[in-house]
N, C-alpha and C positions, 0 to 999 in steps of 0.2 A: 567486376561482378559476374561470374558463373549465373549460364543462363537459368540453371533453378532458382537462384537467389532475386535473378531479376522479377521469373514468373510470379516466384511466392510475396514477391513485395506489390507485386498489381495484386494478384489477387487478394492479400491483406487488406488493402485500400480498399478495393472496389467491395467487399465483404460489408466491410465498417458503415453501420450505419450511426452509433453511439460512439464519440471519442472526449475522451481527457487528456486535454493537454496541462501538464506542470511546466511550469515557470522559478527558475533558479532565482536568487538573491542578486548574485554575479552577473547574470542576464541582465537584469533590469538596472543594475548599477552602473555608474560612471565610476572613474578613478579618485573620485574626490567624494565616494558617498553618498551624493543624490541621485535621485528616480533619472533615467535616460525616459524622459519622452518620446522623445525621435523613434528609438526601438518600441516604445509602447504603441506609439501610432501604427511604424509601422505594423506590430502582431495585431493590433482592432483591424487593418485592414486583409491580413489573410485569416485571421477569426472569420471573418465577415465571410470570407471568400468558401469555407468551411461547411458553414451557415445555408448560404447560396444553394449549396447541393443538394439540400434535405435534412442534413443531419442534424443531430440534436449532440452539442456539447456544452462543457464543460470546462472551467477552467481556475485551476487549483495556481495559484500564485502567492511565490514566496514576496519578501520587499521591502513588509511595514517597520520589521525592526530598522533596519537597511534606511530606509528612508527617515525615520525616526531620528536614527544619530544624526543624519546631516541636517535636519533640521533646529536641532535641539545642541548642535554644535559639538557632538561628543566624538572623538578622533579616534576610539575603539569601542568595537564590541563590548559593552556594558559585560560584567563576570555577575552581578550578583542580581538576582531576582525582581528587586521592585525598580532598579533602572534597567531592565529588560519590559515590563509592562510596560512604562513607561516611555521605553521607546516605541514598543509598537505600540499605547493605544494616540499618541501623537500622528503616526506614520499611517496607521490605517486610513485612516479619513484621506489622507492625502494618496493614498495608492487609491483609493476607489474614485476619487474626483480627477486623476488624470486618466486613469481608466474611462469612466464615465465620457469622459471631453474628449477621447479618442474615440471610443465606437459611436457618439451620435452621428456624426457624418454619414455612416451608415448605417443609421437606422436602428439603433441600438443603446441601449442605458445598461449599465453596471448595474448587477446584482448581488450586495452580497451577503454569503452563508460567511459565521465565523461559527467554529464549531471545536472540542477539545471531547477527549477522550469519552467520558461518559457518555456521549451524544452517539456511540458506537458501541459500548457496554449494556445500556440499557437498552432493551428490545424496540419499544415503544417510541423512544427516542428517536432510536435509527430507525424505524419506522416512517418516522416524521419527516427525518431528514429527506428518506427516499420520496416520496408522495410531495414533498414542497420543490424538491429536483424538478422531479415530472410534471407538475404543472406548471413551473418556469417556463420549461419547454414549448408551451402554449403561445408564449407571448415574446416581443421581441428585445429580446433582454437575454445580456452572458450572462450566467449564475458564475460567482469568481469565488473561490473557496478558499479558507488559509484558517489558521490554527487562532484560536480566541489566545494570544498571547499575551494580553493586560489581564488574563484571570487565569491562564495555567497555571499547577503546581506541580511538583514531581508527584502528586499520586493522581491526575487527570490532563497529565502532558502526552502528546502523541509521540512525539520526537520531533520529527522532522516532515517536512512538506514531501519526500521522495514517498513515504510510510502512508502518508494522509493522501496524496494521490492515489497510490493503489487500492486503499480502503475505500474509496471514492471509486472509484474504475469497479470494484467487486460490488459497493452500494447499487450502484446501478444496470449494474449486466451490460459494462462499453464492450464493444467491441477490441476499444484499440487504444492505448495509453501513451500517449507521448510526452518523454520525459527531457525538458532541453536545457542544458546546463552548457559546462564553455569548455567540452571536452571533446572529441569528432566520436566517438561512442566508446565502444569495448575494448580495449587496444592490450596488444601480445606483452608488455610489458607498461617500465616506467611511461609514463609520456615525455619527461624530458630527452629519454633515449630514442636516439634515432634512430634505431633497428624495430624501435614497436611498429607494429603495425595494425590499423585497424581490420576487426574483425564483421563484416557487414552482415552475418546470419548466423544466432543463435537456434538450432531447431530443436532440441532438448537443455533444459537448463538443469545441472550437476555442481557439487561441491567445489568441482578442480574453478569452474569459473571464478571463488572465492579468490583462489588463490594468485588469481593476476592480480589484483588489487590490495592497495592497501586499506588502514583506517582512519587517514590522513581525513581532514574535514576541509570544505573552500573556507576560502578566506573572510566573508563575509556570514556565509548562512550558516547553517549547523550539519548539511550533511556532506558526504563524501562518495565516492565511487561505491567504496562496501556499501555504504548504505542506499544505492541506487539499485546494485545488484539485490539488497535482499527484498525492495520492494517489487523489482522484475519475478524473484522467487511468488510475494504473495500474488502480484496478479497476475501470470502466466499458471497457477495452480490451479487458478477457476475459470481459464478458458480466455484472460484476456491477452492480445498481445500488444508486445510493447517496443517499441523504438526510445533509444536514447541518442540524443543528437545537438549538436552545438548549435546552440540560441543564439550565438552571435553571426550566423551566415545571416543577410539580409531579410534572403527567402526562403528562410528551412522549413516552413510548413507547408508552402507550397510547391516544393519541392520534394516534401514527405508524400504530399496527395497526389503528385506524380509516379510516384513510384520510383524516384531518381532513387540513385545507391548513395545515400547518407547515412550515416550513424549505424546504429546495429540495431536491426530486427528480431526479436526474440520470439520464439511461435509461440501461445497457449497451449497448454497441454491438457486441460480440465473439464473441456465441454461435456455439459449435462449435468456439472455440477449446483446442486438446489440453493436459490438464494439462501435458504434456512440454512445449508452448512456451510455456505458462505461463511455467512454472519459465524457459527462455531469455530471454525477453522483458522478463519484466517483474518478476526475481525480484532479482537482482545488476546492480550497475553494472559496465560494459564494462572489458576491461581495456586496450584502447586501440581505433584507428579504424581504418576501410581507405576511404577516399577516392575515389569512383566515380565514372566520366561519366557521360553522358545515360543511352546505351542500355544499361550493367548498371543504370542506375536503374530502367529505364523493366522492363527485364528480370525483375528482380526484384519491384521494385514493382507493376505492371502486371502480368505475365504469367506472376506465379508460378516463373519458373526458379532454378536453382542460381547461385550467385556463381563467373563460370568466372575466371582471372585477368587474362585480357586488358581485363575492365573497371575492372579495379585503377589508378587513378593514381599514386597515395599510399598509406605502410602509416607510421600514427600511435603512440608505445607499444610497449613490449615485451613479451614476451607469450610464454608455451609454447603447443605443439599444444593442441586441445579449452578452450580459454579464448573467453568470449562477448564478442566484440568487437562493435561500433557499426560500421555501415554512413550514411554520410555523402553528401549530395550537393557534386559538386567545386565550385559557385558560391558557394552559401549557408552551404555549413557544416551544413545541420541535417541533425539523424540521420531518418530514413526507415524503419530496419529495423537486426535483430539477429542473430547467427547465433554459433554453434559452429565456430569456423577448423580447417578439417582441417592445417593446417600454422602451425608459429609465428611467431614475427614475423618471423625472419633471414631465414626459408625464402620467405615473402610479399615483402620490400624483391627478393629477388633475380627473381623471376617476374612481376613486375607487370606487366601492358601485356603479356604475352606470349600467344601462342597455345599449344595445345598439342606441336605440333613444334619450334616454338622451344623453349619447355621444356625437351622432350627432348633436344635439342643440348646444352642449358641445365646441367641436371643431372643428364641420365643417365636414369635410371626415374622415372614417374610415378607414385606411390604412389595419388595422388586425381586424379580429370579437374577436381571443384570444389574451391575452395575453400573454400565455404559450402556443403554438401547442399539443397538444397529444405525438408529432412525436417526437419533443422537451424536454420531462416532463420523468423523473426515480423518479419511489417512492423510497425511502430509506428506508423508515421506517422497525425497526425488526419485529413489527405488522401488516405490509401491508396482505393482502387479497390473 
């Protein structure tokens, strides 16, 4: 580890006063499909050690499906829907009571949040979510987080615990997210090949990261490396950063709170960014596009302005008023930025390319001069300005 690398990983720690740690399927599993104990013990006691310092966490843990099968006797991963509920809602109880029997030693009881998409869509919701987080905090109790999997459907499914961690890391303004899965972090290549090497400091996160990886998923849970990176993407956007790091070393998190050179460090790139664009940017997927040329690109992107419609090529998707749509470049296709549409989709097809007097020919009264507010509008993009 390059003595920058080492400096920027105390300093990371020492920074971090809010952390989320995620917990893999694989982590917590044995080779035969039941909960490892031993490993749960031992994480309640460097939680606890966490805890100790000051700080206020959090912890998002995959399991119940996982636990579910071996319970319930099933030799693979259920494929279809209602034996997937039913593995996790079997499995949950049992992941929160050996949780629970592991942190009272110290001083501690299992909390837990079960939560699915809408609970992040709707304002009020996550609202809720944030405000029942923070007064956990009060008391001595992990809040343990994971996906309401006996009632998801593909249209209030998050994905994956890697997605729901960092949505959780940006809910709360952590400082530090740590992702532990059974991989030693970022690595130059395949991992079966012995020429990869790990990569211990991410300080700008870019596309090319995409492409060490593949879309291969573990064995047990539902995500994979890609999809560890893309949640490194949402919460390194809004300032937080993240370590990813093999959950099978004994003492990887106290070993993280050391500052030891494990896994890869990814820095924040976001600071100052408003929980309210949080929550727009980087909380819910778009519910369709609007299609830009250069200069709403460059507008927006570049110079901070409101989305007026005249820069509108294309409007993609259906969509009501106040739904957060993708903003798009007209060449490439890739999104750039996100916004709150002051008008719905019908209202958008008719006004696009227009000025504001045209408009008004158009249809009468102007209710909004933009489309997107300023107020409204998070560039995403890894190339923003």
């Amino acid at each position: 580890m390059t003595e920058n690398s080492s400096q920027l990983r105390h300093e990371t720690v020492n920074r971090t006063k809010t952390i989320v740690v995620k917990v893999g399927t694989n982590v917590l599993s044995t080779d035969d499909d039941q909960l490892d104990s031993v490993r749960i013990a031992s994480l309640a006691g460097q939680l606890h050690g966490i805890c100790a310092t000051g700080r206020k966490l959090v912890l998002v843990s995959s399991g119940a499906i996982g636990a579910g099968m071996g319970l319930l006797g099933l030799k693979q991963r259920p494929k279809d829907l209602p034996h997937l509920q039913a593995a996790a809602a079997t499995g949950q109880a049992h992941l929160i009571h050996i949780y629970d029997k592991a942190l009272q030693p110290h001083g501690y009881h299992a909390s837990q949040i079960l939560l699915t998409a809408n609970d992040f869509k709707q304002r009020s919701r996550y609202l809720n979510v944030r405000n029942t987080l923070r007064t956990l905090a009060e008391f001595p109790v992990i809040p343990i987080v994971n996906e309401n999997d006996t009632v998801s459907t593909e249209e209030i499914k998050l994905g994956d615990n890697d997605r729901l961690a960092a949505m959780v890391a940006g809910l709360i303004q952590a400082d530090l997210l740590v992702i532990l899965s059974v991989v030693d972090g970022l690595l130059t290549g395949d991992p079966t090949d012995p020429n990869s090497r790990r990569l211990p400091l991410v300080e700008k996160f870019d596309d090319e990261l995409l492409n060490l990886v593949g879309a291969s998923k573990s064995s047990r849970g539902t995500g994979g490396m890609k999809t560890k990176l893309e949640a490194v993407h949402t919460a390194t956007a809004v300032g937080v950063n993240v370590i990813i790091a093999n959950g099978k070393r004994p003492d990887v998190l106290n070993e993280i709170m050391r500052g030891d050179d494990i896994g890869t460090l990814f820095l924040g790139e976001g600071d100052g960014v408003s929980a309210w664009k949080r929550w727009i940017g980087y909380t819910m997927p778009p519910k369709g596009r609007f299609v830009l040329d250069h200069g709403a690109r460059r507008a927006v992107e570049q110079q901070g302005k409101s989305l007026l419609a005249a820069g509108i090529v294309r409007v993609e998707g259906e969509f009501p008023k106040g739904e957060v749509v993708s903003l798009v470049d007209m060449e490439t296709g890739e999104e750039f930025a996100r916004g709150l549409s002051n008008y719905d989709s019908v209202a958008v097809r008719t006004i696009a390319g227009q000025r504001k007097d045209e408009i008004t020919r158009t249809i009468g009264t102007v209710p909004y001069d933009e489309v997107i507010h300023r107020d409204n509008l998070v560039v995403t993009s890894l190339t923003k300005s």
